[in-house]
C-alpha positions as CSV (number, residue, x, y, z in Angstrom):
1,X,197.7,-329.8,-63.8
2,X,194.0,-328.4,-63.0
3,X,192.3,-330.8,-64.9
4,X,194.0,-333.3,-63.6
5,X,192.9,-332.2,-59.7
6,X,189.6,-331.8,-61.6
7,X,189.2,-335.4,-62.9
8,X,190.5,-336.5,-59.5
9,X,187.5,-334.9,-57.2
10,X,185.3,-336.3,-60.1
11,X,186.5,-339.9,-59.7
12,X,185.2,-339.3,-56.0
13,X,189.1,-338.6,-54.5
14,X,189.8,-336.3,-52.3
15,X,193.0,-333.5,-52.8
16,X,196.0,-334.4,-50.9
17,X,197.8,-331.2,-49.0
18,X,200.1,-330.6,-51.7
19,X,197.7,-330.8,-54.7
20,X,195.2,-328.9,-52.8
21,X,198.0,-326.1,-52.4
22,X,199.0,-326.6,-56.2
23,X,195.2,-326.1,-57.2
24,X,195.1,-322.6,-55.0
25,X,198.3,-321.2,-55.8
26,X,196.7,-321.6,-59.7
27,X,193.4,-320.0,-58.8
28,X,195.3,-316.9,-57.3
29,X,197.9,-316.7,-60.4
30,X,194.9,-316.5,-62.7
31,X,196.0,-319.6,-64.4
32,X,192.5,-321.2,-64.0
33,X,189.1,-320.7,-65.7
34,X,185.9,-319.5,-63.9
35,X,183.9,-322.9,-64.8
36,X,187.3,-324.7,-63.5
37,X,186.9,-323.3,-60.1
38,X,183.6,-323.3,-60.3
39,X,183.2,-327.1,-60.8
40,X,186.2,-328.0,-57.8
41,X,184.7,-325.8,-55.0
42,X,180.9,-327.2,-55.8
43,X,182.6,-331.3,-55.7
44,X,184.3,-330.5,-52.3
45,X,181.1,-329.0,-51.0
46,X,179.2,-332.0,-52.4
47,X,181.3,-334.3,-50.7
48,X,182.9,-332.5,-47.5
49,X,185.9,-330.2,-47.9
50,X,188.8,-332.4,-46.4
51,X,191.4,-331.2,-43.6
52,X,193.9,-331.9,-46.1
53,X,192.9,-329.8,-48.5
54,X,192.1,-326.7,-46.0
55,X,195.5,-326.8,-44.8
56,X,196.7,-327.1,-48.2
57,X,194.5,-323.8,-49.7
58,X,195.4,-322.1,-46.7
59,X,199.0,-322.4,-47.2
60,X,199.0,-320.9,-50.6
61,X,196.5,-318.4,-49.8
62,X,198.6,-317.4,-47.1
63,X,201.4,-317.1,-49.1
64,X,199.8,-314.8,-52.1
65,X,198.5,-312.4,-49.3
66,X,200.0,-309.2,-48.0
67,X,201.2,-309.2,-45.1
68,X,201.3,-306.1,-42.4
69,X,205.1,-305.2,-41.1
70,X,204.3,-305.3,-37.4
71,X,206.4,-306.3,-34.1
72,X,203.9,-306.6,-31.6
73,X,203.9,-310.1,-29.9
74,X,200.9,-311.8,-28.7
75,X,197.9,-310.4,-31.6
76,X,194.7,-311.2,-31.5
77,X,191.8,-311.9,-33.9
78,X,187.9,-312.1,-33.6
79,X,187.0,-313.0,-37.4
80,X,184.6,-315.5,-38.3
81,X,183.2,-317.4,-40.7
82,X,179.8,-316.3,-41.1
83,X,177.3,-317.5,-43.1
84,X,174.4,-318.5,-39.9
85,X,171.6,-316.7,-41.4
86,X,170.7,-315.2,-37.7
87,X,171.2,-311.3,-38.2
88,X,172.8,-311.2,-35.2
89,X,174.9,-308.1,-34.4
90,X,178.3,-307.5,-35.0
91,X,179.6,-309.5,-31.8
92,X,183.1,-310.4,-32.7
93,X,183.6,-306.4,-33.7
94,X,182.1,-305.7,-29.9
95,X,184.4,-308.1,-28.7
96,X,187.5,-306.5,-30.1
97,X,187.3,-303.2,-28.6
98,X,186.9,-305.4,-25.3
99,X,189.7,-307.1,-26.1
100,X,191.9,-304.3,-27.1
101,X,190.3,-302.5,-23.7
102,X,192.2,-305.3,-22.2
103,X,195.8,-304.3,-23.3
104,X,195.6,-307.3,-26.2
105,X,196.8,-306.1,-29.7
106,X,193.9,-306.9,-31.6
107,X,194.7,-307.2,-35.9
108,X,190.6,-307.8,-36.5
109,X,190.3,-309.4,-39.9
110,X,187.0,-308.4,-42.2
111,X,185.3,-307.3,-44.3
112,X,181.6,-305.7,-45.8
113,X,178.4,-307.2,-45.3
114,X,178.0,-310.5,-47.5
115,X,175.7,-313.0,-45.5
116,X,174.5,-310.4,-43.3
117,X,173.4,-307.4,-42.8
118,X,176.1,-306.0,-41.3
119,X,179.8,-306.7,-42.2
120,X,182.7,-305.7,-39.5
121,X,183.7,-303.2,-42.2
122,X,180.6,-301.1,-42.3
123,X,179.8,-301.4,-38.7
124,X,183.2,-299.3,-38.0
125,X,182.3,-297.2,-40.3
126,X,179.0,-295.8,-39.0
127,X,180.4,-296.2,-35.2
128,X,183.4,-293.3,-36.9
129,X,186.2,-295.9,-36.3
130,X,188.7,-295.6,-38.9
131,X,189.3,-298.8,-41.4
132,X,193.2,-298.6,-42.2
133,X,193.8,-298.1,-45.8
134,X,197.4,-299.7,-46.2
135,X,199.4,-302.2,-44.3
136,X,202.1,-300.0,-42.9
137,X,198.3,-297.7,-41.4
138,X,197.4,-300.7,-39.9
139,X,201.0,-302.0,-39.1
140,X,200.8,-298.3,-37.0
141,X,197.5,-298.9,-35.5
142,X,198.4,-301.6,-34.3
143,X,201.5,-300.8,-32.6
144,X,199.6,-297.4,-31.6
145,X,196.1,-298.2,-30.5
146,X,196.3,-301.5,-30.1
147,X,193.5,-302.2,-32.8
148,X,193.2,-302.6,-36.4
149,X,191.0,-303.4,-39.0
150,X,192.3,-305.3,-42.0
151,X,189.9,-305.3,-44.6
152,X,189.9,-308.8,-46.3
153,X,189.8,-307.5,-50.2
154,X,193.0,-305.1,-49.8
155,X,195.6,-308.1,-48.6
156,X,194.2,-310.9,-50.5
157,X,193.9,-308.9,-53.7
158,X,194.4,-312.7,-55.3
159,X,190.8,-313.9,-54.5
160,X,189.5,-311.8,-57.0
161,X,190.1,-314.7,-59.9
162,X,187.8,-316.5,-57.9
163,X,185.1,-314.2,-57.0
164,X,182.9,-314.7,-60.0
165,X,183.3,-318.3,-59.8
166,X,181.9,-318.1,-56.0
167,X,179.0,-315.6,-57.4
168,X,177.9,-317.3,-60.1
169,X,177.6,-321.0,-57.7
170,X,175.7,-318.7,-55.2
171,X,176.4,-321.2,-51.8
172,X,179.0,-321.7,-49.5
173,X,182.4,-323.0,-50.4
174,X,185.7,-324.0,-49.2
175,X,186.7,-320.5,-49.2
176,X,183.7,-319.5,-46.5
177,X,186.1,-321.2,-44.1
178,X,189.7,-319.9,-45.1
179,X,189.3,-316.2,-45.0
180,X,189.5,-316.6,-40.6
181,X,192.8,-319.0,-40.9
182,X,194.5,-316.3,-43.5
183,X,195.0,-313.3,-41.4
184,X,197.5,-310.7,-43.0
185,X,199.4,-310.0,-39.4
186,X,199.8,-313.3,-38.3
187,X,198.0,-313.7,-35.3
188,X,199.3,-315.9,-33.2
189,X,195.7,-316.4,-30.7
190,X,192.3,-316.7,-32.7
191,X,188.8,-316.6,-31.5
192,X,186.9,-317.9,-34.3
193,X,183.1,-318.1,-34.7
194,X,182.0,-321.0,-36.9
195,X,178.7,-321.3,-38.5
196,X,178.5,-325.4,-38.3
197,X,179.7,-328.0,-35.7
198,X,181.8,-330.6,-38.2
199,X,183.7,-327.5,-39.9
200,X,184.7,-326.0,-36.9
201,X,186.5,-329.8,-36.0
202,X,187.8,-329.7,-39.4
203,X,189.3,-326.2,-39.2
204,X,190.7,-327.0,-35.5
205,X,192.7,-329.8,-37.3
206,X,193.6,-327.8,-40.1
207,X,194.5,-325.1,-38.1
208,X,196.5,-327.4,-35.4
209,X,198.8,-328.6,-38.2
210,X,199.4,-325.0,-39.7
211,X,200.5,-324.1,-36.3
212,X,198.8,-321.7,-33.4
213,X,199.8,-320.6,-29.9
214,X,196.2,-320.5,-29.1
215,X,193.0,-320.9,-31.5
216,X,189.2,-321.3,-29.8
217,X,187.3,-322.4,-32.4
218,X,183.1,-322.1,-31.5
219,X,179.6,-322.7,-32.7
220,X,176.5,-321.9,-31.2
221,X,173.2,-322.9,-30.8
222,X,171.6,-323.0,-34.3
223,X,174.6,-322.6,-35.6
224,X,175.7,-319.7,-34.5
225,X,178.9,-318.5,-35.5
226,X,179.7,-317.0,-31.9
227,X,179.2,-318.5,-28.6
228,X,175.3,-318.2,-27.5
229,X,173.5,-317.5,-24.8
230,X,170.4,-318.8,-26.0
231,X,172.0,-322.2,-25.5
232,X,175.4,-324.1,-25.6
233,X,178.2,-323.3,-27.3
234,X,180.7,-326.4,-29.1
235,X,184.2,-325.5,-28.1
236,X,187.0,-326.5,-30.2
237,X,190.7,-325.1,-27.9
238,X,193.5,-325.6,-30.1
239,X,196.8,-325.3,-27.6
240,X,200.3,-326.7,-27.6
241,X,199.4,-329.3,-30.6
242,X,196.8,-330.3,-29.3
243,X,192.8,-329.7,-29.6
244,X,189.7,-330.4,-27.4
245,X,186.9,-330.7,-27.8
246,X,183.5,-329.6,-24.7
247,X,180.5,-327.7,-24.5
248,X,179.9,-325.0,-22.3
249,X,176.4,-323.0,-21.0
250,X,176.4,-319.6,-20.3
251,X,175.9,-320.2,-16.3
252,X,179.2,-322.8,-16.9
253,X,181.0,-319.4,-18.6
254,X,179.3,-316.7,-15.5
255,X,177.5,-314.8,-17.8
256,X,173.0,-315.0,-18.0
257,X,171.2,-316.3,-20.2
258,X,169.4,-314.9,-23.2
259,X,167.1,-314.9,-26.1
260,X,167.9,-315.0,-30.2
261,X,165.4,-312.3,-30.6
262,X,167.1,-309.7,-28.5
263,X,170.7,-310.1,-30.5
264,X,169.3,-309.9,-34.0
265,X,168.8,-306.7,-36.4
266,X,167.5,-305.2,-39.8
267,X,170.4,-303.0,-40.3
268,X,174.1,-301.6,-40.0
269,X,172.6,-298.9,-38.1
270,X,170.5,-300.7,-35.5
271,X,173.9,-303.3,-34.9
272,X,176.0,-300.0,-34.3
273,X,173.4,-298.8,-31.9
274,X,173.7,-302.1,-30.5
275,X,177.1,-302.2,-30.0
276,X,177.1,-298.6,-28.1
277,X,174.4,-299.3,-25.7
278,X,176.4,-302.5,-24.6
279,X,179.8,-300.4,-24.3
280,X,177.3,-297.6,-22.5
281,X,175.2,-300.3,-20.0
282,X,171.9,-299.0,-22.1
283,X,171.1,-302.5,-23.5
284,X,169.5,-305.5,-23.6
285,X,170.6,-308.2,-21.2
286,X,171.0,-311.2,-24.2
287,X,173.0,-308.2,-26.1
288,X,175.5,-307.8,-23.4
289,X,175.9,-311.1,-22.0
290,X,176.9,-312.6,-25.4
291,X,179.5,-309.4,-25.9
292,X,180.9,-310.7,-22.5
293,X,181.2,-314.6,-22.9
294,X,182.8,-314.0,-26.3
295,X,185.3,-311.2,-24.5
296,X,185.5,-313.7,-22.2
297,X,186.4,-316.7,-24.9
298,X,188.9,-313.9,-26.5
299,X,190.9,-313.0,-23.4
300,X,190.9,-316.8,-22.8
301,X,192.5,-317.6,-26.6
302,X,194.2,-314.2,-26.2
303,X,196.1,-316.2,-23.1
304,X,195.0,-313.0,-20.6
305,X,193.6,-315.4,-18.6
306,X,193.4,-318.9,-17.2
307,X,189.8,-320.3,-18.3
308,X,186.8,-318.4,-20.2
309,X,185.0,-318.1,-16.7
310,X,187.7,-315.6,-15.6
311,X,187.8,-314.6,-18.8
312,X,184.2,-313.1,-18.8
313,X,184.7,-312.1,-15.0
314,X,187.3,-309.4,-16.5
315,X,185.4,-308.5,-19.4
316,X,182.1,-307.9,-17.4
317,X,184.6,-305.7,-15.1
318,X,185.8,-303.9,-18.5
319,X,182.2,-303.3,-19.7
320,X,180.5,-302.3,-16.3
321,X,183.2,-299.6,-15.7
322,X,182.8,-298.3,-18.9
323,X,186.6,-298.9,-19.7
324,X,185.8,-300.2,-23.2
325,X,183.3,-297.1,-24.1
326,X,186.0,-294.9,-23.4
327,X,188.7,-297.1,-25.3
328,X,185.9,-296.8,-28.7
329,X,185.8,-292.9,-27.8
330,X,189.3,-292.6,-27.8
331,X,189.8,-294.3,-30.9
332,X,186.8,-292.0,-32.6
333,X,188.5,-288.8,-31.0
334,X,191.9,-290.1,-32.8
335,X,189.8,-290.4,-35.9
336,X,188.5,-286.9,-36.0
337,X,191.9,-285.3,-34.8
338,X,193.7,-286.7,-37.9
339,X,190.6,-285.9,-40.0
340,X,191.0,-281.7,-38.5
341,X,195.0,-282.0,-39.3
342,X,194.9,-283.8,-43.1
């Protein structure tokens, strides 16, 4: 069956939704050699990955991953592709405790550092924020603190059959873009950054047929995989079957405007630092404007709110007051308590 969805993409076709779902559910069975996968992820990144067969390889990853056994209605997510090459800070981390600040259950979906310099994973760590190390942890932290990490390699234990195939080929895939539509809880509302304008409309689709209550899909200037503030920002609102498609500024969104230069760092330290002096009103004015219009984007998809203006009008309120800095406390404090009692 692989070679035939092999010889397909060679003959210049394009997967269908069900093939495409056939030829994943294979890769995470182990069914399928390295130089197999190899050779389909490089033709669909020749040739443009297809919405098709995104909705179809995110149904059967989806389907081999483990899932967390919550009941909270209403959860969030701030993952992201990835993959700009900016060094920008851990934004979308920032933005969950802002989020979660908010009363919105955030399930953040991650993992370590792999394009940057800092992955979500690694940031938490050196902020003292603990990374939940089972499903029913998380399934508690969530229902608990309102906020958990899910770190990508423990619930899709599957990807590892293709993990050598996505080394050895060294660029970006297909699976670059499935890891934010394949979140273990189920999130319901989805902020997700996307490094590149045409994927972020083909994951919208992909994503609108799959089913949401509410996905914002954005890309920044120069790609950015967040919204900017060093220019404007390609929305993609995915809502009640049906997606649009606008730009916004930062002045459009409330927030000022700032430069690259200010949001970028070396290290998982310096973004950490980064992230506190926003929570602490010690930094930069780029570093918290963007934490703010992408709060304010989140409580927007999060449905807290009626547009992303009001959106970052609450988060600035959250920031400034220094709600969110006592939020991350609290969840360091919890951190240490169960360390002194284990």
């Amino acid at each position: 069956m692989f070679k035939f969805l092999l010889n397909r993409c060679a003959e210049g076709h394009q997967l269908n939704e069900e093939q495409a779902y056939q030829a994943m559910d294979l890769i995470m069975r182990d069914q399928v050699e390295v130089s197999q996968i190899a050779s389909l992820i490089s033709m669909m990144r020749l040739r443009g990955e297809s919405i098709e067969e995104l909705v179809g390889f995110t149904r059967a990853m989806r389907e081999h991953a483990v899932s967390i056994p919550h009941h909270m209605k209403g959860v969030l997510d701030t993952c992201g592709t990835g993959g700009d090459q900016l060094g920008t800070f851990n934004i979308s981390t920032a933005v969950s405790f802002v989020a979660a600040a908010a009363g919105v259950p955030v399930a953040k979906h991650g993992n370590r550092a792999v394009t940057s310099s800092s992955g979500s994973a690694d940031v938490l760590e050196h902020l003292g924020i603990d990374i939940q190390q089972s499903p029913e942890a998380a399934a508690l932290a969530l229902e608990n603190k309102g906020l958990s990490f899910l770190f990508a390699p423990l619930y899709h234990a599957s990807m590892k059959y293709a993990a050598p195939a996505r080394k050895q080929i060294g660029f970006r895939t297909i699976f670059n873009l499935l890891g934010p539509m394949t979140n273990p809880a189920g999130a319901e509302h989805q902020l997700i950054g996307v490094s590149g304008r045409q994927h972020a409309l083909k994951m919208g689709e992909a994503i609108r047929r799959l089913g949401t209550t509410h996905t914002v899909l954005v890309t920044g200037a120069d790609d950015l995989d967040e919204c900017s503030v060093h220019g404007s920002t390609q929305v993609v609102d995915v809502q009640n079957g049906q997606m649009d498609v606008y730009e916004i500024t930062p002045e459009e969104a409330g927030v000022q405007t700032g430069l690259l230069s200010d949001i970028q760092v070396n290290s998982i330290k310096d973004s950490a630092r980064l992230i506190e002096d926003v929570f602490a009103g010690t930094a930069n004015a780029s570093a918290e404007s963007i934490v703010i219009l992408n709060a304010g984007v989140a409580l927007y998809a999060a449905n807290r709110v009626e547009s992303i203006k009001e959106g970052t009008l609450r988060a600035t309120e959250l920031v400034k007051s220094k709600q969110v800095m006592s939020y991350t406390n609290e969840l360091r404090n919890h951190r240490e308590a169960g360390s002194k009692h284990a």
